[in-house]
N, C-alpha and C positions, 0 to 999 in steps of 0.2 A: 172237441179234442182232436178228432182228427182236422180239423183246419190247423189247429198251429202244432200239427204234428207234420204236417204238411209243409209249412213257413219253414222250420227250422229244416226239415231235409233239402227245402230248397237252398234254406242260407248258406248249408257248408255245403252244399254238391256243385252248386255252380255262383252263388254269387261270392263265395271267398276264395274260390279257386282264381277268378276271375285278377286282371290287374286290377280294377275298380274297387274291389273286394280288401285285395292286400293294402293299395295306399289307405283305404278307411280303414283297416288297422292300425297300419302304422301313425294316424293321426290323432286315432284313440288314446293310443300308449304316449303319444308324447304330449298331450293334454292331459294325460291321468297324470305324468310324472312332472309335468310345471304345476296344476296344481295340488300335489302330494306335498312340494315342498316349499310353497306359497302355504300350504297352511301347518305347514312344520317349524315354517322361523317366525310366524306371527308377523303385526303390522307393524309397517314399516315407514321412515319419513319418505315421501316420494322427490324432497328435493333435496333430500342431501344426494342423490347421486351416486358415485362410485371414491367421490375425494371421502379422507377421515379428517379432514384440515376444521382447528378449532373455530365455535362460533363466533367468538371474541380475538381482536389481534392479541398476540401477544409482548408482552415489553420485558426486556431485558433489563432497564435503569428504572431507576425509583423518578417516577415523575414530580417528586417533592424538591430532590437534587438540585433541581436544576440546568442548565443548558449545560451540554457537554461535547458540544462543538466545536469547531475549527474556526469557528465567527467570536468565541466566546474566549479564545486566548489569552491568559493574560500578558500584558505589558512587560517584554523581557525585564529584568530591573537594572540601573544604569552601574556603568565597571567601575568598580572599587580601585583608586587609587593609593597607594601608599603616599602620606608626605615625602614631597620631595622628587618623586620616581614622573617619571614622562609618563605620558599616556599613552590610552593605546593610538591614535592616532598620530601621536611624534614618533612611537616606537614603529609604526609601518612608515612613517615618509624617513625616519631614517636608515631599517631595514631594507627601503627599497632601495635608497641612492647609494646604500654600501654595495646590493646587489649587482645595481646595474655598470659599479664599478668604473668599466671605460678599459678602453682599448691597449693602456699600458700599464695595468693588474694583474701580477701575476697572481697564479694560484694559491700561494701562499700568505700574500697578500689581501687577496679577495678573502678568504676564508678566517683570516685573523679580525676584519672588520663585519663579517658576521656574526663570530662567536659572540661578544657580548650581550648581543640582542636576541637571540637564541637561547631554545633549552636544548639540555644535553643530546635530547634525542634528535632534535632536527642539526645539530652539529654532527653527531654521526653518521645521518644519512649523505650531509652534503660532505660528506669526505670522500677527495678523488675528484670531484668535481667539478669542471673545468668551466671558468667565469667567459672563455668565448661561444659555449651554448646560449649563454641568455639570450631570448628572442628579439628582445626589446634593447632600446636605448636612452631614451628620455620619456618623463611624468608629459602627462596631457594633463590635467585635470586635480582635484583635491579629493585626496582617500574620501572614503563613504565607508562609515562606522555602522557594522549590523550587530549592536548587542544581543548576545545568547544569556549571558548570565552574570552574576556580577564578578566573576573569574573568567570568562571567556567571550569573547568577540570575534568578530569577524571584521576583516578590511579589506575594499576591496579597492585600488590603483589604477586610474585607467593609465594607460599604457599609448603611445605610437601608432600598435599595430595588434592591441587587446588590454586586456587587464589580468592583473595581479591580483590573486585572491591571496590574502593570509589569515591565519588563524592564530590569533594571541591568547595565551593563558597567562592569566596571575594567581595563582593559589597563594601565593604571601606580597600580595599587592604590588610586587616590581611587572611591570608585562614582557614580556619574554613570546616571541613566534615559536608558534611550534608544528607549521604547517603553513608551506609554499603551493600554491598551483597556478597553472596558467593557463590561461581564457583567450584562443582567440575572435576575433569579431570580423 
């Protein structure tokens, strides 16, 4: 009894006074308290890690469906003509050639051999519109039809010095432009 009465006045009089003393406490406690709470949360998977990311991917489409890609398009369908009515390819080479006009068109003029080939809305924007802006002068080449739907297409003109994009609707089968831009190259 007196030997480990002995031990113990030595341990707190000089070995925990000691720096030696203190950092083995301090290593006690931080071992008692990683495992306090190692056995507080119970076992655990060691490879999940710190992510919570499911084990399986996830899918947002029903893979029954079908492809639902950009590869998997369908085939715009071809423009609905009315009997009798131009196409849209005569309605852009004749929209163009009224466009490109020529050098002794007046405004009034220019603008009267748009209207019929036009819808209302693109006659109103080009109002005011002065036919010696046009960039261009003469067709290079034969319109290039990009059917969108069976009321709307796209024609694109090459041009001199670019091309002419227009945008034709038919919602009752006459095609009528309803949108100019232009493309330089």
């Amino acid at each position: 009894m007196r030997a480990m009465r002995r031990a113990v006045e030595f341990l707190f009089t000089r070995l925990i006074r000691s720096r030696l003393g203190i950092a083995l406490v301090i290593a006690v406690l931080v071992l008692g308290v990683i495992s306090t709470a190692r056995l507080v949360s119970g076992p655990g998977d060691l490879t999940a890690g710190l992510s919570s990311r499911p084990r399986e991917p996830i899918t947002t489409v029903d893979p029954e469906e079908g492809d639902d890609g950009v590869i998997a398009t369908p085939v715009p369908e071809s423009p609905r003509t009315r009997p009798g009515e131009s196409t849209p390819e005569q309605t852009a080479t004749r929209f163009t050639t009224a466009w490109l006009g020529g050098p002794a068109t007046t405004a009034e003029q220019w603008q009267a051999s748009l209207r019929p080939l036009s819808t209302p809305a693109l006659t109103e924007k080009l109002t005011g519109a002065d036919p010696a802006g046009v960039p261009a002068e003469k067709v290079t080449g034969t319109p290039m039809l990009r059917p969108r739907t069976a009321v709307f297409a796209e024609v694109l003109v090459p041009l001199e010095n670019g091309r002419l994009r227009l945008e034709l609707v038919a919602p009752d089968g006459r095609w009528l432009v309803d949108a100019v831009d232009w493309e330089r190259e």
